[in-house]
C-alpha positions as CSV (number, residue, x, y, z in Angstrom):
1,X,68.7,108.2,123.2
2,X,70.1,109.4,120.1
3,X,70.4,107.7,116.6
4,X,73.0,108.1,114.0
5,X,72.3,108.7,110.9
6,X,71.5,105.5,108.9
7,X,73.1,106.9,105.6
8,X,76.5,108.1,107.4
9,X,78.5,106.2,109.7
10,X,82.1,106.7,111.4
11,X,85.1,105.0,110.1
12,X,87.4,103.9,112.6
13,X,89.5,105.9,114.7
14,X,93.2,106.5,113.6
15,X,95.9,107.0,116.0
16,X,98.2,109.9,115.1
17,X,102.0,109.2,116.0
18,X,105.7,108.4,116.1
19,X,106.1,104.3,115.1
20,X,108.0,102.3,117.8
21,X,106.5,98.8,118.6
22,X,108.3,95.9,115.9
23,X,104.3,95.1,114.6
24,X,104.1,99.7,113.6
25,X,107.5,99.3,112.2
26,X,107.2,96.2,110.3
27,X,103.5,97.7,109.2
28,X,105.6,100.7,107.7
29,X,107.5,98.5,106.0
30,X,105.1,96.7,104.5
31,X,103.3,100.1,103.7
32,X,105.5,101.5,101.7
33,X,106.1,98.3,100.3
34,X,102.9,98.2,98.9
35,X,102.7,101.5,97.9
36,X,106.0,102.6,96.3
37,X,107.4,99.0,94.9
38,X,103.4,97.3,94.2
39,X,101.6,100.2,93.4
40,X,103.9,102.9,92.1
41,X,106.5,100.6,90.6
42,X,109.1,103.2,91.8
43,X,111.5,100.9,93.2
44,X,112.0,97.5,91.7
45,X,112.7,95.6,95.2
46,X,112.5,97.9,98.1
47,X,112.4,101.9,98.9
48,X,114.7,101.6,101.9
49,X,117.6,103.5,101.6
50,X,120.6,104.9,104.4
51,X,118.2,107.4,105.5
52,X,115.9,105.1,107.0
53,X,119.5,104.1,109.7
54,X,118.8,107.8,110.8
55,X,114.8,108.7,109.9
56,X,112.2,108.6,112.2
57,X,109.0,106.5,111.4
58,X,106.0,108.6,111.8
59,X,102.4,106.7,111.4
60,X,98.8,107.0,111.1
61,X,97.9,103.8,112.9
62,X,93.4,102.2,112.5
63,X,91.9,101.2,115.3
64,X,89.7,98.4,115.7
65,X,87.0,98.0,118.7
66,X,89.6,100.9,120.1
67,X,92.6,99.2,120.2
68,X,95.4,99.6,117.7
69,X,95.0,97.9,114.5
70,X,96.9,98.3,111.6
71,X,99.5,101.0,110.2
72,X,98.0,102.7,107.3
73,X,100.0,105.8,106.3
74,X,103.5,106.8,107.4
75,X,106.0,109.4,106.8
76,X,109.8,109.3,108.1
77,X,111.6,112.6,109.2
78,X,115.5,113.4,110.0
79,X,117.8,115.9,110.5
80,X,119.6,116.4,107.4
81,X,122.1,118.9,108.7
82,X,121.8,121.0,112.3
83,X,118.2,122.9,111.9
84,X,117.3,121.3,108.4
85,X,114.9,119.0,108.4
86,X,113.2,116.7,106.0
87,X,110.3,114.2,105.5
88,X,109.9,111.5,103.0
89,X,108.5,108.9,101.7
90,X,104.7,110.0,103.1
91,X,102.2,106.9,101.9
92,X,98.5,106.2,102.8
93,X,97.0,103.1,102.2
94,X,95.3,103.0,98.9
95,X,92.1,101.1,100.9
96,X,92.2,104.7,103.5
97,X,93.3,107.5,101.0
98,X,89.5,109.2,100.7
99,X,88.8,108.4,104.5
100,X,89.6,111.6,105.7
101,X,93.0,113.5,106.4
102,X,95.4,111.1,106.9
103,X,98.2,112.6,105.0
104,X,97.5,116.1,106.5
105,X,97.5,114.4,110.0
106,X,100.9,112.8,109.3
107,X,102.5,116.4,107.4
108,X,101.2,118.1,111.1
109,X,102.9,115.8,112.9
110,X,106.2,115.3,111.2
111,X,106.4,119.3,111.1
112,X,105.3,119.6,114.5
113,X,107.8,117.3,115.9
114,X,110.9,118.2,114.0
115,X,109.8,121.8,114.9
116,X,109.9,120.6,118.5
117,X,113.3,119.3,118.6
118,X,115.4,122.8,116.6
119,X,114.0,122.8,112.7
120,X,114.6,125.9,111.2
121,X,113.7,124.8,108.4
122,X,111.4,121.7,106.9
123,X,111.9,120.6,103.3
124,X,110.2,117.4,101.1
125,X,110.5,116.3,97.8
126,X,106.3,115.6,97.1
127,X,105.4,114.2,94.6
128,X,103.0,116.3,92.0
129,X,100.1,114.8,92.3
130,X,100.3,115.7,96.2
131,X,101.8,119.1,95.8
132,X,98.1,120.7,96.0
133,X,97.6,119.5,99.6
134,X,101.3,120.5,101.0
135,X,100.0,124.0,99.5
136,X,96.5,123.9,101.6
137,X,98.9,122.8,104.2
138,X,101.1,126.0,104.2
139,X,104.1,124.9,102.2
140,X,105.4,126.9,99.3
141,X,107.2,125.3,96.0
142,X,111.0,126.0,95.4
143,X,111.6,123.7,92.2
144,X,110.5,121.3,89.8
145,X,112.9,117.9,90.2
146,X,113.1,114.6,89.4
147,X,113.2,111.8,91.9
148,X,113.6,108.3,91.2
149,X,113.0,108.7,87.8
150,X,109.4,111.0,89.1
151,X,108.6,114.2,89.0
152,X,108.6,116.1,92.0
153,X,108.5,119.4,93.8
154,X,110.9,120.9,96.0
155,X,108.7,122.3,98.7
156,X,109.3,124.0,102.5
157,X,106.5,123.8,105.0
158,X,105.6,127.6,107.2
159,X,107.2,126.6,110.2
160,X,104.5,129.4,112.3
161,X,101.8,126.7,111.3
162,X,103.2,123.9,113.0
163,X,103.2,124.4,116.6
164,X,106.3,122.3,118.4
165,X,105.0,119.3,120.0
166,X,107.6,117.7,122.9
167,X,106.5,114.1,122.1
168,X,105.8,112.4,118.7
169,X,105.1,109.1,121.0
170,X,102.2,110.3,122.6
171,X,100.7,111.4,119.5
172,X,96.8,112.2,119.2
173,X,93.4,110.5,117.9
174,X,91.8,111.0,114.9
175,X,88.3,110.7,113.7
176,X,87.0,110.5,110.1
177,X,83.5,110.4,109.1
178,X,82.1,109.2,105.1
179,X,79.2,108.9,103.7
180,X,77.9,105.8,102.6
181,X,77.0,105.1,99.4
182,X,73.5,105.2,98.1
């Protein structure tokens, strides 16, 4: 028999994928809600816009006693024109940001899947403070701009390091480990 470390123990398990039951939906909602109306005070109301009629919902989803929790980080991705693609609006909840890779896990699978169905090319308007991890990710900067009022960065992701997956639905598991503290 094995024991686990007393001072480190596993967070929960996320679930990696494309958003389709009304409670992941109405969790994205309320996601970026919280984070770009509460938190960021970037909208005064409400972030949805028309590309949300047309976007797909992408979604890092905790588990709890390994069934499907709550949503906490999501990303939307459409087809802007034939073979241009874009994501937007990529949030993690505040209470899961230093859990683990969430927001890489949802840029892998937003590429991967738009990648999948034709993208040529994958574009996102990221925020500054975020623009270091798109750039571990394999994304290169194309402009300063402003967005909402925010400074942004123009940025395209290296389509070779986002393999095409056939089914954003099916998704995949994640794990994230943290230490406690002392």
């Amino acid at each position: 028999m094995s024991f686990q470390n007393p001072k480190t123990f596993l967070s929960p398990d996320f679930i990696i994928r494309a958003a389709a039951q009304p409670w992941e939906l109405e969790g994205v909602r309320a996601l970026r809600q919280a984070v770009f109306v509460n938190e960021q005070g970037i909208f005064e109301t409400d972030d949805r816009d028309e590309i949300d009629d047309i976007a797909m919902p992408l979604a890092a989803i905790s588990t709890f006693a390994a069934e499907a929790d709550q949503v906490v980080g999501t990303v939307r991705i459409h087809e802007e024109t034939p073979g241009i693609w874009r994501g937007s609006r990529l949030a993690v909840a505040q209470s899961h940001r230093r859990m683990g890779r969430l927001g890489a896990e949802l840029i892998h699978l937003a590429v991967s899947t738009a990648n999948g169905r034709g993208c040529d090319t994958f574009l996102a308007q990221v925020q500054m403070q975020n623009v270091p991890l798109f750039k571990r990710l394999r994304w290169a900067p194309l402009s300063t701009i402003e967005v909402h009022g925010v400074p942004h960065m123009e940025m395209q992701a290296d389509l070779t390091f986002y393999p095409p997956i056939p089914d954003p639905f099916a998704g995949w598991k994640t794990l994230s480990t943290r230490r406690r503290p002392k």
